[in-house]
PDB file as gemmi writes it, atoms N, CA and C in Angstrom:
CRYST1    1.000    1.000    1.000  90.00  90.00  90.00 P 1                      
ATOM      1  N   UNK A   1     115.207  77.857  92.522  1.00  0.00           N  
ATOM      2  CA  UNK A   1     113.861  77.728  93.009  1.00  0.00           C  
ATOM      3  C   UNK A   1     112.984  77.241  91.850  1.00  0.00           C  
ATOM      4  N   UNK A   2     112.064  76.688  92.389  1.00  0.00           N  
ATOM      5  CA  UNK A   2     110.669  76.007  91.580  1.00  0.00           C  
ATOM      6  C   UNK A   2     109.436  76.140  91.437  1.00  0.00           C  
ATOM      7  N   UNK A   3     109.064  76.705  90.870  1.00  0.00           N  
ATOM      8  CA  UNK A   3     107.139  77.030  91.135  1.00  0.00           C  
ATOM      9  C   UNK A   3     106.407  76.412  90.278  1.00  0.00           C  
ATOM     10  N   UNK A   4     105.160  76.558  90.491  1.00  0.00           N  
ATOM     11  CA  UNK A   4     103.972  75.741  89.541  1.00  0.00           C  
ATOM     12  C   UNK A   4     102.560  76.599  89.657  1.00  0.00           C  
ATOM     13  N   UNK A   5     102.404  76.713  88.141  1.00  0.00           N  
ATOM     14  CA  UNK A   5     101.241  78.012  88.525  1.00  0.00           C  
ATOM     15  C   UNK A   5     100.300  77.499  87.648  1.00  0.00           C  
ATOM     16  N   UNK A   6      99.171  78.014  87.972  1.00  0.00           N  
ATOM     17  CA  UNK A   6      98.086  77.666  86.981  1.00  0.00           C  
ATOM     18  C   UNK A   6      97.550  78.834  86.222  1.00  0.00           C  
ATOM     19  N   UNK A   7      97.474  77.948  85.050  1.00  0.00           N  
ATOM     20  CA  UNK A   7      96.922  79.023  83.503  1.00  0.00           C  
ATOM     21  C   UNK A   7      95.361  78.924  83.282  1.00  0.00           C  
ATOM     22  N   UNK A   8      95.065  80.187  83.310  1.00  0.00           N  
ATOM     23  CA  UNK A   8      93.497  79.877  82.911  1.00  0.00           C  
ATOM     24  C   UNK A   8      93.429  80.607  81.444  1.00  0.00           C  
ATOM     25  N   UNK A   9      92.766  79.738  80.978  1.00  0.00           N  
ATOM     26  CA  UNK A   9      92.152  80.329  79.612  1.00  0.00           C  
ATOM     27  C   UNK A   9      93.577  80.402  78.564  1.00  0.00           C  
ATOM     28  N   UNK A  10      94.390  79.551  78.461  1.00  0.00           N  
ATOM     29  CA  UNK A  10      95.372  79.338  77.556  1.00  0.00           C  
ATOM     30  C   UNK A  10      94.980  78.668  76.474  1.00  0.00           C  
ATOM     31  N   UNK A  11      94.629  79.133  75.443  1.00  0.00           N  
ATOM     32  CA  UNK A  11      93.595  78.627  74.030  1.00  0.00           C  
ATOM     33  C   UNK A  11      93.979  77.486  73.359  1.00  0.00           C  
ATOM     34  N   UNK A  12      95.736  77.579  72.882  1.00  0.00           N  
ATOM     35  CA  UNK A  12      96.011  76.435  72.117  1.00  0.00           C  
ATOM     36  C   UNK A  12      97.562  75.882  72.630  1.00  0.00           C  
ATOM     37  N   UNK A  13      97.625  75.027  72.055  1.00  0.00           N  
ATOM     38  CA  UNK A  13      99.174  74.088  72.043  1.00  0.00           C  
ATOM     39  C   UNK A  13     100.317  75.190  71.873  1.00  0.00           C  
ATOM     40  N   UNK A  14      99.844  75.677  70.291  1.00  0.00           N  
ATOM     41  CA  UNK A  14     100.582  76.329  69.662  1.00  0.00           C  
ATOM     42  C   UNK A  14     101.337  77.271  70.416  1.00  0.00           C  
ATOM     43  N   UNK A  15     100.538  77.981  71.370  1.00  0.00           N  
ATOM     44  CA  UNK A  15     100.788  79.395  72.030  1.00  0.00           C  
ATOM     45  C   UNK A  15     101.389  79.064  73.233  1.00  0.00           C  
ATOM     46  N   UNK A  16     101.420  77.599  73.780  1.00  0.00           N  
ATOM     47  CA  UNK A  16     101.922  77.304  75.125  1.00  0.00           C  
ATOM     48  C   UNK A  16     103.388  76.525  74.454  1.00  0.00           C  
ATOM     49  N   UNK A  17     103.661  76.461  73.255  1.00  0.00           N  
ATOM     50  CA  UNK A  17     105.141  76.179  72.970  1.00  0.00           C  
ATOM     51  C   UNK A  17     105.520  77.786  72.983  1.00  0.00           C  
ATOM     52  N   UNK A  18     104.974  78.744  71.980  1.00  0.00           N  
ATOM     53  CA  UNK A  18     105.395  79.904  72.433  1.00  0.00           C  
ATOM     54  C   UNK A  18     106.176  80.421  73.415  1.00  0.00           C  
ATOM     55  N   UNK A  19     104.970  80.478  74.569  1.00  0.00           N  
ATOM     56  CA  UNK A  19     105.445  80.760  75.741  1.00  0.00           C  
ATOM     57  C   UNK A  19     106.129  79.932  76.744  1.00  0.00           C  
ATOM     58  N   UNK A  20     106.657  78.892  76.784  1.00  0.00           N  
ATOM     59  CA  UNK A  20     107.469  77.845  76.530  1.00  0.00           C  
ATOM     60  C   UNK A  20     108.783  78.814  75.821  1.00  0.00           C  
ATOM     61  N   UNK A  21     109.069  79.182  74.926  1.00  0.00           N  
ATOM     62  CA  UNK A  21     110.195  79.466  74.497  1.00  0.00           C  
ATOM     63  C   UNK A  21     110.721  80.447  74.686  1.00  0.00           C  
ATOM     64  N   UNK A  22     109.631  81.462  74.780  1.00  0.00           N  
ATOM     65  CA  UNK A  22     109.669  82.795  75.240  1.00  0.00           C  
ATOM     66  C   UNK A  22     110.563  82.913  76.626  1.00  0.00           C  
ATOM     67  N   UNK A  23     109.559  82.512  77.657  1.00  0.00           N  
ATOM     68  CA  UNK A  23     110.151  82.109  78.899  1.00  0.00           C  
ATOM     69  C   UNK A  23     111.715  81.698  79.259  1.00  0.00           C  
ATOM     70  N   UNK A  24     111.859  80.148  77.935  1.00  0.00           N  
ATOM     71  CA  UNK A  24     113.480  79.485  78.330  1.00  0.00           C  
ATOM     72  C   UNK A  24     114.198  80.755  77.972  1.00  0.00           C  
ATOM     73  N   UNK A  25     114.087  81.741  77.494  1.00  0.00           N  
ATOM     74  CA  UNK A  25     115.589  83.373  76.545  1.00  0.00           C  
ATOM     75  C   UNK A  25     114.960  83.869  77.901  1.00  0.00           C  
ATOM     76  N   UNK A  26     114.317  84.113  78.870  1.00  0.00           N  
ATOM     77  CA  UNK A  26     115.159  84.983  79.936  1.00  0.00           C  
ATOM     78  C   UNK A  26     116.179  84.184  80.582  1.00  0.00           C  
ATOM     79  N   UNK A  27     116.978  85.976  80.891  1.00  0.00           N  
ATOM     80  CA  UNK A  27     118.456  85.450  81.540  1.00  0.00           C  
ATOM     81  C   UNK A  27     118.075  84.798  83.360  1.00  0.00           C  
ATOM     82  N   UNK A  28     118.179  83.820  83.509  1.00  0.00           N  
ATOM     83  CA  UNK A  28     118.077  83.373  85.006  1.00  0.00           C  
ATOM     84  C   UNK A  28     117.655  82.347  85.085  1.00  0.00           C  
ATOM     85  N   UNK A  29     116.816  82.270  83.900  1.00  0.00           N  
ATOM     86  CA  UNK A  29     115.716  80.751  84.086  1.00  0.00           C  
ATOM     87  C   UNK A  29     116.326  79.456  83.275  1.00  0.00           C  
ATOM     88  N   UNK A  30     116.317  78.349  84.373  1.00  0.00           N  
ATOM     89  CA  UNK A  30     117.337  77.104  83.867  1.00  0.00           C  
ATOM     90  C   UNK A  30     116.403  76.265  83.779  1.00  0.00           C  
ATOM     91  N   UNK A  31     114.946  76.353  83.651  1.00  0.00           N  
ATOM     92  CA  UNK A  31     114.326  75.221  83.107  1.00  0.00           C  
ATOM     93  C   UNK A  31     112.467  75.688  82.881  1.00  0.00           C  
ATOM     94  N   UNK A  32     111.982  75.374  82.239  1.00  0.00           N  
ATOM     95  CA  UNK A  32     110.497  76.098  82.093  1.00  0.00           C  
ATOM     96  C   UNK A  32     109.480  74.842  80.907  1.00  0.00           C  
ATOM     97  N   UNK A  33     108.354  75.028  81.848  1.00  0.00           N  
ATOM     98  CA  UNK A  33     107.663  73.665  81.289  1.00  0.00           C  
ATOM     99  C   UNK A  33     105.964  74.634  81.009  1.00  0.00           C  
ATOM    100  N   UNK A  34     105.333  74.749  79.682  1.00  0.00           N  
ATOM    101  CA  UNK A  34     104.086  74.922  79.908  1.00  0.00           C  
ATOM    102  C   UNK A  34     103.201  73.868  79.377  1.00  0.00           C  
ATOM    103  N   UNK A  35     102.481  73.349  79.937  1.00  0.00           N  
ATOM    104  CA  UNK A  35     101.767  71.942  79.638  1.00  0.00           C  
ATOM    105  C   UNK A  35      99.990  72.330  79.480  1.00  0.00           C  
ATOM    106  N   UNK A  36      99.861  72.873  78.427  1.00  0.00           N  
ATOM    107  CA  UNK A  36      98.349  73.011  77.645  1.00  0.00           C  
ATOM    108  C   UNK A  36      97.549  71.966  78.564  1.00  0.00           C  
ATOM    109  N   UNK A  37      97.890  70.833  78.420  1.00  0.00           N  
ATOM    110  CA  UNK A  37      96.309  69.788  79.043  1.00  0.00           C  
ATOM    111  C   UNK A  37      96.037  70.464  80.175  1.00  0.00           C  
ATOM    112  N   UNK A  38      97.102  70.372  81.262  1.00  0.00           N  
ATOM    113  CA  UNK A  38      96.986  70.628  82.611  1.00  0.00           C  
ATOM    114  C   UNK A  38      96.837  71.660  82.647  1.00  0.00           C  
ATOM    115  N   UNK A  39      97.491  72.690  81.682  1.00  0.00           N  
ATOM    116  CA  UNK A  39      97.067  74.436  82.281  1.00  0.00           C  
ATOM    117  C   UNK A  39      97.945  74.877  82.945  1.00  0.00           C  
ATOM    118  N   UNK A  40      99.112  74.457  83.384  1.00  0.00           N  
ATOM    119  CA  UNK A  40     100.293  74.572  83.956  1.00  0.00           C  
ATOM    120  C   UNK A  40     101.378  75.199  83.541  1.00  0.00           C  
ATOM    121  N   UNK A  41     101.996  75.896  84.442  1.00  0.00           N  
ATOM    122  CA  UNK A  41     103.415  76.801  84.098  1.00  0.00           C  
ATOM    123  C   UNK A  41     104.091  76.520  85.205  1.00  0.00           C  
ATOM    124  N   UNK A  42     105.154  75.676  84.764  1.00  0.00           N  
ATOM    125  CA  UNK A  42     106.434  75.095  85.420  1.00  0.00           C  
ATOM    126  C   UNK A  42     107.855  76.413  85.589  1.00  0.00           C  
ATOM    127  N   UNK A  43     108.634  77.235  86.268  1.00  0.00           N  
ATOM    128  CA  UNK A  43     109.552  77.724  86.344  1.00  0.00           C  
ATOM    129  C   UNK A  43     110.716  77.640  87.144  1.00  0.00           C  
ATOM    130  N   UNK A  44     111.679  77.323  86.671  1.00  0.00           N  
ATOM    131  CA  UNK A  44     112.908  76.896  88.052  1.00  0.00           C  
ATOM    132  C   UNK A  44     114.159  77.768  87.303  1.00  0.00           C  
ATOM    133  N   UNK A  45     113.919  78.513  87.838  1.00  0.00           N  
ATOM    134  CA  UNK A  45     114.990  80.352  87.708  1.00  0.00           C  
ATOM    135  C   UNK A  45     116.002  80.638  89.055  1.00  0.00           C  
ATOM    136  N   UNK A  46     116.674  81.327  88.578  1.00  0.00           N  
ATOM    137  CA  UNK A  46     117.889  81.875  89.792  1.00  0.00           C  
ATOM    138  C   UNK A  46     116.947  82.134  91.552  1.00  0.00           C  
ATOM    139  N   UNK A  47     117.199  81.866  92.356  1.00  0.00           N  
ATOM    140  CA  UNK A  47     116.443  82.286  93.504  1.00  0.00           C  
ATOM    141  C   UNK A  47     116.215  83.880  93.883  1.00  0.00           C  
ATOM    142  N   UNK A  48     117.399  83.958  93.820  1.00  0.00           N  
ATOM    143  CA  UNK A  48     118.305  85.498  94.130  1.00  0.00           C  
ATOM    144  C   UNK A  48     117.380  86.322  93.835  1.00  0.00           C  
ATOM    145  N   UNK A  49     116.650  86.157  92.214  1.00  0.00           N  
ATOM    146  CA  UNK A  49     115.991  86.844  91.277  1.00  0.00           C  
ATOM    147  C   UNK A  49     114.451  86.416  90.958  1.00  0.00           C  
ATOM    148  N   UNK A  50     114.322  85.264  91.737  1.00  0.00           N  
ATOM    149  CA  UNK A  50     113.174  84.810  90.900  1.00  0.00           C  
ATOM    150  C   UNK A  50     112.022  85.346  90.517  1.00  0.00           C  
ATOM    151  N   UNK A  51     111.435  86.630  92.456  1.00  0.00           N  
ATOM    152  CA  UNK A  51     110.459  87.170  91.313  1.00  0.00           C  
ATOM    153  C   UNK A  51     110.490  88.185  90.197  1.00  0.00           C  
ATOM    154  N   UNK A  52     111.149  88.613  90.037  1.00  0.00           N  
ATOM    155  CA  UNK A  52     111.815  89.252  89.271  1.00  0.00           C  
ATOM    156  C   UNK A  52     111.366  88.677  87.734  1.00  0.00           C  
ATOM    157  N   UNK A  53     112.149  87.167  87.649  1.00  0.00           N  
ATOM    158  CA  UNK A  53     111.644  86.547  86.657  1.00  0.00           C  
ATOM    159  C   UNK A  53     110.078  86.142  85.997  1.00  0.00           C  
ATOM    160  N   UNK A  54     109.431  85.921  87.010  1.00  0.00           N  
ATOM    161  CA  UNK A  54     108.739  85.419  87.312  1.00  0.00           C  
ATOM    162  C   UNK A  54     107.812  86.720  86.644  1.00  0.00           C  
ATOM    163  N   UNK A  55     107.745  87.870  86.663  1.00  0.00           N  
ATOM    164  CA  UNK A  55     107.201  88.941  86.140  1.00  0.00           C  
ATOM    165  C   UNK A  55     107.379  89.439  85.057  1.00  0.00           C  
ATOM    166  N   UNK A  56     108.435  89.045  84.754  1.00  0.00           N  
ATOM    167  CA  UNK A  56     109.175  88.904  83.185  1.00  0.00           C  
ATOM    168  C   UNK A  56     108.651  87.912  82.473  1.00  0.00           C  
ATOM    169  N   UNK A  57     108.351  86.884  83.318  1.00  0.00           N  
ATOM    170  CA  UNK A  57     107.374  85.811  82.341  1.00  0.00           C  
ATOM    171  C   UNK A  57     106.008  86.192  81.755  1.00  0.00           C  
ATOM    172  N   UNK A  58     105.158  86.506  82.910  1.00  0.00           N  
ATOM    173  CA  UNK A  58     104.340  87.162  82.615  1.00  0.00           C  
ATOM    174  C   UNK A  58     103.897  88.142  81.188  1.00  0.00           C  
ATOM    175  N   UNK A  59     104.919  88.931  81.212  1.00  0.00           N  
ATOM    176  CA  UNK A  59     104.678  89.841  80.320  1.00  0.00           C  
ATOM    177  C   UNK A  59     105.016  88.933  78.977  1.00  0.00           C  
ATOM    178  N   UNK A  60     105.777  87.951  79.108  1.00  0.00           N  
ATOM    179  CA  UNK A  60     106.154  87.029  77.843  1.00  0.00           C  
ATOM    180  C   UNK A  60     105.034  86.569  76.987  1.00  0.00           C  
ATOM    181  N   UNK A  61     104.433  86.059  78.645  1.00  0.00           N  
ATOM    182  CA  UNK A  61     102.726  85.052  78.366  1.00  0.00           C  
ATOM    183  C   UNK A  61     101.690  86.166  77.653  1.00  0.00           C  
ATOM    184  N   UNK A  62     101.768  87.685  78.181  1.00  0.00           N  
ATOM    185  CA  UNK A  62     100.451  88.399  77.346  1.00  0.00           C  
ATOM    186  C   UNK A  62     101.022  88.793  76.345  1.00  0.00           C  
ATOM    187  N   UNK A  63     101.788  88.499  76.307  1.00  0.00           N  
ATOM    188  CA  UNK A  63     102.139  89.168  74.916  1.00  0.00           C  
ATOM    189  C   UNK A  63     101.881  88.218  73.797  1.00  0.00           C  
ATOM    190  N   UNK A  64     101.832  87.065  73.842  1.00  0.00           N  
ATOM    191  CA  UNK A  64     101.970  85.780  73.040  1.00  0.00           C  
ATOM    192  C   UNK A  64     100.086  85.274  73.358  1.00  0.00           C  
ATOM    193  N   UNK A  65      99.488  85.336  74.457  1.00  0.00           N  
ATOM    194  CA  UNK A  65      98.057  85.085  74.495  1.00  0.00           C  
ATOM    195  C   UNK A  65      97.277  86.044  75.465  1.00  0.00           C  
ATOM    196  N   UNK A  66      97.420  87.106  75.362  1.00  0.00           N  
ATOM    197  CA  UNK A  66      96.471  88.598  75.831  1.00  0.00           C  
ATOM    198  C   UNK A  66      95.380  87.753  76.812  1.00  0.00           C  
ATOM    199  N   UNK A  67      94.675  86.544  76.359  1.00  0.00           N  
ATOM    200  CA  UNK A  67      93.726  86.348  77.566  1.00  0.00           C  
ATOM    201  C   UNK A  67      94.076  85.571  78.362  1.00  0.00           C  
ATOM    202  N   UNK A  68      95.488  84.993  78.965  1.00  0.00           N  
ATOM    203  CA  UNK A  68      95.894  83.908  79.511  1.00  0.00           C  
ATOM    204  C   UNK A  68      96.019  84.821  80.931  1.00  0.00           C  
ATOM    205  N   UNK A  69      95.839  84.144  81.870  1.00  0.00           N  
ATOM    206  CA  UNK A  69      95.983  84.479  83.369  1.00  0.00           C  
ATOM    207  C   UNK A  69      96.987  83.720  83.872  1.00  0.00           C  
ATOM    208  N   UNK A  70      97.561  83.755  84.705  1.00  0.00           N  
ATOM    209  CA  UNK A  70      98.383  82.814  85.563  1.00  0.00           C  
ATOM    210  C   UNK A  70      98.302  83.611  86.895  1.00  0.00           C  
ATOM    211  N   UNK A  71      97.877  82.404  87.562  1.00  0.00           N  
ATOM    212  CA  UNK A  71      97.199  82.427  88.966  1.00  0.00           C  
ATOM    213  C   UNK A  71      98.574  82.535  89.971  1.00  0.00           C  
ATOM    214  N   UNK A  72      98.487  84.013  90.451  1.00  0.00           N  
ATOM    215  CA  UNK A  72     100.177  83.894  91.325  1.00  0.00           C  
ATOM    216  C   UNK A  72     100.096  83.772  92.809  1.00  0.00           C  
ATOM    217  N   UNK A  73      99.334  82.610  92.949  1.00  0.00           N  
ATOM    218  CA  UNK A  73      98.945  82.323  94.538  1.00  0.00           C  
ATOM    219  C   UNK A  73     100.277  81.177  95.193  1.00  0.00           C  
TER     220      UNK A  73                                                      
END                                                                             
């Protein structure tokens, strides 16, 4: 599966390679894109599991930028 979420308030480059890398070391997820201009968080993880993952990301993202949101609509 594939999703596309939007980041609000993601400050720099720096922190969206971060979380970018953070993201690719969980176990499930076979591809992950965060793109600073757009504000975007790309994830294509196991189905079976995804939200699962998908909450695991999360905690990746505050941990690496405390004020970043990602919009889980």
């Amino acid at each position: 599966m594939k999703k596309t979420y939007k980041l609000i308030d993601l400050d720099c480059a720096n922190c969206a390679a971060k979380m970018e890398d953070g993201i690719r070391k969980l176990d499930g997820v076979t591809n992950v894109s965060v793109n600073f201009l757009s504000q975007k968080l790309t994830i294509e993880a196991d189905d079976a599991r995804f939200d699962e993952i998908v909450q695991k990301a999360v905690k990746v993202c505050a941990k690496i930028e405390p004020d970043c949101e990602i919009v889980m609509r």
